[in-house]
DRENMAR-933668 format. One line per 4 residues: their letters; for each residue x, y, z of N, C-alpha, C. Coordinates in Angstrom, 2 decimals, padded with zeros to 5 digits. Layout:
! DRENMAR-933668
A) X:Y:Z:X:Y:Z:X:Y:Z  ...
***
This chain:
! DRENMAR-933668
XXXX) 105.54:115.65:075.27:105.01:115.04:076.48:104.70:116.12:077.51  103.68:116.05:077.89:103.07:117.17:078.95:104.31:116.56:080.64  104.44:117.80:081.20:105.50:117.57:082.51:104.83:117.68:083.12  104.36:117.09:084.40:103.54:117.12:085.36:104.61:117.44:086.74
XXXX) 104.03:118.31:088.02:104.63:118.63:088.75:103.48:117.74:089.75  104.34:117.05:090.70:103.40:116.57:091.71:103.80:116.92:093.11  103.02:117.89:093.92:103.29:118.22:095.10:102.55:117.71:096.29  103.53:116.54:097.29:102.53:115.74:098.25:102.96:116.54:099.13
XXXX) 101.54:115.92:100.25:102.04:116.52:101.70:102.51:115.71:102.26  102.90:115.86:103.46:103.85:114.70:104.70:102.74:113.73:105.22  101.64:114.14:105.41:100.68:113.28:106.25:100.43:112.06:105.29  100.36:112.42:103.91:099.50:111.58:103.39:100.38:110.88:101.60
XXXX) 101.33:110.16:102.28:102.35:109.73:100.79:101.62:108.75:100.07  100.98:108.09:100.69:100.40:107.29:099.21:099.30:107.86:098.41  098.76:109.11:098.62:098.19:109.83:097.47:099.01:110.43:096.57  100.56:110.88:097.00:101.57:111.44:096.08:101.89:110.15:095.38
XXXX) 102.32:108.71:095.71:102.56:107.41:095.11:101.65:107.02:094.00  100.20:107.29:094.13:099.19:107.42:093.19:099.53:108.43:092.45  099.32:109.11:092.29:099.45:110.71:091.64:100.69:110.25:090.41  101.72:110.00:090.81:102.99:109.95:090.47:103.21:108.87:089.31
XXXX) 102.36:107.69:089.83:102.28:106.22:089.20:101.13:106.98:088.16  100.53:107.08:088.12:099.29:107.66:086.99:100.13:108.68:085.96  100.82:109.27:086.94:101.44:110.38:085.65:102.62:109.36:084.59  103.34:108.57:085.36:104.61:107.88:084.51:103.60:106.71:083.79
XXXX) 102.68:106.36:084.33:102.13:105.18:083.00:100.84:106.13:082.05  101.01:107.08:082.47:100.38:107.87:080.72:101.30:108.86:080.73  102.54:107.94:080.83:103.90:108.95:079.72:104.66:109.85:079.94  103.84:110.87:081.04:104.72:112.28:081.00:105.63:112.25:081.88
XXXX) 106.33:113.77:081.68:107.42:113.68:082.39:107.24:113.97:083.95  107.44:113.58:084.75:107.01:113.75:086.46:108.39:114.76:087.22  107.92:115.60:087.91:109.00:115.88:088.72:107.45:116.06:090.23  108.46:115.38:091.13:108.02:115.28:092.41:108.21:116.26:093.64
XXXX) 107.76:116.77:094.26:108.47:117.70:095.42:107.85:117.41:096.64  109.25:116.79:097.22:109.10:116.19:098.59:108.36:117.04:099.53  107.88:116.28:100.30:107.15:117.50:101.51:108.48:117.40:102.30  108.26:118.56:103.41:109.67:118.41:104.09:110.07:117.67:105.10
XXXX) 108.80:116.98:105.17:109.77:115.55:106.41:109.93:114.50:105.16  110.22:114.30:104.55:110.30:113.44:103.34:110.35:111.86:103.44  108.86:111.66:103.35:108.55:110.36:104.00:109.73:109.04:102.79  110.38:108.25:103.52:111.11:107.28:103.12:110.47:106.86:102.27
XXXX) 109.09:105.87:102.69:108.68:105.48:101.36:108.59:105.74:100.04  107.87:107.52:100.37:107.68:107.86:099.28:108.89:107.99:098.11  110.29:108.64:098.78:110.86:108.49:097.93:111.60:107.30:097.45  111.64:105.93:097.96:112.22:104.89:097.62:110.94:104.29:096.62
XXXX) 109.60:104.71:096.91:108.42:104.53:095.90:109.05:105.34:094.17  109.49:106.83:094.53:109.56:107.43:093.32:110.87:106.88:092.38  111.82:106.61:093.22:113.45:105.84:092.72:112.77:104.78:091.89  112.01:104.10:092.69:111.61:102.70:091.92:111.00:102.76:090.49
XXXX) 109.83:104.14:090.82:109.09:104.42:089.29:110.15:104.89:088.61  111.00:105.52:088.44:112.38:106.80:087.89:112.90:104.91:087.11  113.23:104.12:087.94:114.26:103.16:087.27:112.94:102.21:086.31  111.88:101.77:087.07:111.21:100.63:085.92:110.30:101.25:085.13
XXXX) 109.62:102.40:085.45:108.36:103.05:084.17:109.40:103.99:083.67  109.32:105.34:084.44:109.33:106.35:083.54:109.97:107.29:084.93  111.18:108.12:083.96:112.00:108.96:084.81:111.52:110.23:085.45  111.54:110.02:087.16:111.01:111.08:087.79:112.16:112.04:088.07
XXXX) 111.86:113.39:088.36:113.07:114.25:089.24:112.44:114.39:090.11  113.24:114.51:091.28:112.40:114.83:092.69:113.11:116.25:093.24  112.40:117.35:094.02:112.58:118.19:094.40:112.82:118.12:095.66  113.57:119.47:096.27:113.15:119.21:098.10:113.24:121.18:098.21
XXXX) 113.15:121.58:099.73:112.79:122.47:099.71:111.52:123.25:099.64  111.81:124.83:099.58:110.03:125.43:099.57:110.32:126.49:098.37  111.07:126.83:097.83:110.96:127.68:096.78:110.71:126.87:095.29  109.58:126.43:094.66:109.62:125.64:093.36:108.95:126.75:092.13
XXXX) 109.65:126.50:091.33:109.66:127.17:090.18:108.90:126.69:089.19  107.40:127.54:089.10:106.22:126.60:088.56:106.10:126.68:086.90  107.22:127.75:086.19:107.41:127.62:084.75:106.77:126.68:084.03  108.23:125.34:083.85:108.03:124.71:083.54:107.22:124.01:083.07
XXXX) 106.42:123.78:083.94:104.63:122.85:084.07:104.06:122.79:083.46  103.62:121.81:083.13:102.15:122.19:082.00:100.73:121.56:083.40  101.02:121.28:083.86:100.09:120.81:085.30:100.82:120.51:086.65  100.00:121.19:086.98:100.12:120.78:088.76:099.70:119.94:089.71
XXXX) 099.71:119.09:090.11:098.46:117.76:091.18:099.06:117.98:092.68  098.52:118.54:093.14:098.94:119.22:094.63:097.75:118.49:095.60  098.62:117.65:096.60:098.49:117.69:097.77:098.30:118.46:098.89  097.48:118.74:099.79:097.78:119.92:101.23:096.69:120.76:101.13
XXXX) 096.68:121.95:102.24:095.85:122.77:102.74:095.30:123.07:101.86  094.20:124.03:102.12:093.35:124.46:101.27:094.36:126.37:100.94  094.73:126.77:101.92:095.86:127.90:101.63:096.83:127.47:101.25  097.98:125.93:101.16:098.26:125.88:100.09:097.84:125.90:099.01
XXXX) 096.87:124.89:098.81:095.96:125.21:097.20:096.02:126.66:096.30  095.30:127.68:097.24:095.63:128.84:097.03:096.74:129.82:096.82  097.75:129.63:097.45:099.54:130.07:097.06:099.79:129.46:095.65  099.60:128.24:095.33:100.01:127.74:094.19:098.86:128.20:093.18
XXXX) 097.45:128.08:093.18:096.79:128.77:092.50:097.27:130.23:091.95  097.62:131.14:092.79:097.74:132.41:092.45:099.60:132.49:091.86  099.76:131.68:091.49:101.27:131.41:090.93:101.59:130.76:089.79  100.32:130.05:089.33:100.50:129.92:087.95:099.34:130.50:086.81
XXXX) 100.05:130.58:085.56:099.84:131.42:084.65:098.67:130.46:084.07  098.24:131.35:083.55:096.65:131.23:083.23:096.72:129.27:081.97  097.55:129.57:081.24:097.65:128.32:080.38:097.73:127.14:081.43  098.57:127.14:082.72:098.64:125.54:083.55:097.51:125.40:083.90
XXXX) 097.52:124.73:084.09:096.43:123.28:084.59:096.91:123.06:086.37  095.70:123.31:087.43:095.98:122.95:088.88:095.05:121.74:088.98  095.15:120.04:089.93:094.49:119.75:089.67:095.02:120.02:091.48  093.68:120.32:092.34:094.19:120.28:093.69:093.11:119.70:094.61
XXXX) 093.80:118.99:095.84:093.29:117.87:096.38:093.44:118.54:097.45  092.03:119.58:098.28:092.76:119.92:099.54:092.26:119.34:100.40  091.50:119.80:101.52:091.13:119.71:103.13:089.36:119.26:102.37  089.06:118.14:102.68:088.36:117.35:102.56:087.14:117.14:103.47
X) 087.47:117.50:104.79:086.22:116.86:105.87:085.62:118.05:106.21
***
């Protein structure tokens, strides 16, 4: 099963709620990383997917360890985009959603 890492931002949790729900109903394994005001919903959204689809881990903090991964779906700046771009190894997969307007 491919592990998907999903990184939201604070402004905007129901694109991480999407993101998250798409990854647990085609299967893989999800780990989540809270933004750091850690919107309530979102994580009483991810508890909920973790107990009825498919088991999430959730992160908190700013140091994440992008090993693991076989993909990334990142939320936030367009210089975030870029920090995480230049941090994973050529085999992951970034899918990134930045600054839009």
């Amino acid at each position: 099963l491919p592990h998907l890492l999903h990184i939201c931002s604070g402004n905007l949790a129901v694109a991480g709620m999407q993101s998250l729900l798409l990854g647990a109903l085609l299967g893989a394994r999800n780990t989540l990383k809270l933004p750091a005001n850690r919107p309530p919903r979102l994580e009483q959204f991810a508890a909920r997917v973790s107990r009825e689809i498919a088991e999430v881990t959730m992160l908190t903090g700013k140091a994440v360890d992008f090993a693991p991964y076989d993909a990334v779906i990142c939320y936030g700046s367009d210089e975030t985009q870029q920090v995480i771009r230049n941090r994973l190894r050529g085999d992951q997969i970034l899918i990134s959603h930045g600054h839009k307007v």
